[in-house]
C-alpha positions in Angstrom: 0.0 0.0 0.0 1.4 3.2 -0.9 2.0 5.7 2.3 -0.7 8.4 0.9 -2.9 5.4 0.5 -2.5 4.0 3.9 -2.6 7.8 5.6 -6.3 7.8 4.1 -7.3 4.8 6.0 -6.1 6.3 9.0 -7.7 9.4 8.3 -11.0 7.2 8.2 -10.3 5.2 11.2 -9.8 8.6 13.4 -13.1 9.7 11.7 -15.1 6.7 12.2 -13.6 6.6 15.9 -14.7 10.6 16.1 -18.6 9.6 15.0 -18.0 11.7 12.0 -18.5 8.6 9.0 -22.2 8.0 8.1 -23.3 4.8 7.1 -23.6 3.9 3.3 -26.9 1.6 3.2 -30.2 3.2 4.5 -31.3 1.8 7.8 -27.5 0.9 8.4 -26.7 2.0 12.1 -24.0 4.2 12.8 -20.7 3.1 14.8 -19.1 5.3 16.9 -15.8 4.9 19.0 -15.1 1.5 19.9 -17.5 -0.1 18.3 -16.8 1.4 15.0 -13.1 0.6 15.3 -14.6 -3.5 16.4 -16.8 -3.3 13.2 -13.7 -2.5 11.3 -11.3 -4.9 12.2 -14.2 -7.8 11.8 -14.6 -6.1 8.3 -10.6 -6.5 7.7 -10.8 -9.6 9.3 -13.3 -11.3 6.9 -11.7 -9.6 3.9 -8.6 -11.0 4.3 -9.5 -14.3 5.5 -6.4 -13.6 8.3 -6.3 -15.5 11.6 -4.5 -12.5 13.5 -5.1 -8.7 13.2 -1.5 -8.4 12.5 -1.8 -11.0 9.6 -4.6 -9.1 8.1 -2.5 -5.9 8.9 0.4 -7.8 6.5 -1.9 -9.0 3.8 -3.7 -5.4 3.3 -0.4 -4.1 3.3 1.8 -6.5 1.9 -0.2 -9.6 0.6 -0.7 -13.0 2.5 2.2 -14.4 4.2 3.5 -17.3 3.2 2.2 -21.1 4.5 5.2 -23.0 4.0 8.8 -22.2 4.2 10.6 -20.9 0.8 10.4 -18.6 -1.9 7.0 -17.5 -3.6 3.4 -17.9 -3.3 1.9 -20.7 -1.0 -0.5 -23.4 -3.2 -3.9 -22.3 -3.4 -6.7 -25.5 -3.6 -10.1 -24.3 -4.8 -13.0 -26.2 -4.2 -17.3 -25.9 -4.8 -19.4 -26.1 -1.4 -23.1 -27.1 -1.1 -24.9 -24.2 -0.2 -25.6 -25.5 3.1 -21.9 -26.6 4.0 -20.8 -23.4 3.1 -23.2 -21.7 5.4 -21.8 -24.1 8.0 -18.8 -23.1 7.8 -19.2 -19.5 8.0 -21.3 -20.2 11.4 -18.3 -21.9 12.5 -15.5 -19.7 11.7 -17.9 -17.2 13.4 -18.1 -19.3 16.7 -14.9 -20.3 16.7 -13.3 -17.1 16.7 -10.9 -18.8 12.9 -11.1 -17.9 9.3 -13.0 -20.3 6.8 -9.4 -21.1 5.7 -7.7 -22.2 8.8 -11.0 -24.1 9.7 -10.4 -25.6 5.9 -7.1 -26.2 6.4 -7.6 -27.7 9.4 -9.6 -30.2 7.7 -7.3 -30.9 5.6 -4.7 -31.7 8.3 -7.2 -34.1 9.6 -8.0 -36.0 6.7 -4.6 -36.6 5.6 -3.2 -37.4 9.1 -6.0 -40.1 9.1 -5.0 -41.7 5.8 
């Protein structure tokens, strides 16, 4: 992220913090102080699928860190979820606290330590 780019978030962050940001949708409530500033982590949470603020913090500015050791990009496995075990998994990750990934990847771990 470029610094004038990242000064503009934290223009917004001590604006939304201040009361002084306005909600986009109609009959959205407005967030003030803490709450606002809970609201936006979650937001920056579920957008980078991190596990950590700090990890979020890296991907936003930097891009995901990396899974396993070495150079480069960590594999990416894409897969299609019934619409009811993707729901389930989204209630999950919320009770649990984890990203949809790390529960995935979790899975995975599971599975293959079973085979």
């Amino acid at each position: 992220m470029k610094p004038e780019e990242e000064a503009h978030y934290w223009t917004l962050s001590d604006q939304a913090q201040r009361g002084e940001l306005r909600p986009d949708q109609p009959g959205e409530h407005a967030l003030y102080g803490e709450a606002a500033v809970t609201r936006a982590r979650q937001i920056l949470m579920e957008a980078t699928q991190a596990d950590t603020i700090e990890d979020a913090l890296q991907v936003a500015r930097r891009g995901r860190p990396r899974l396993s050791p070495g150079q480069g990009r960590s594999p990416v496995a894409r897969t299609r979820l019934a619409e009811d075990e993707d729901q389930a998994l989204t209630e999950l990750a919320r009770r649990t606290g984890k990203s949809r990934s790390e529960l995935i990847r979790e899975g995975v771990r599971l599975r293959l330590a079973a085979a």
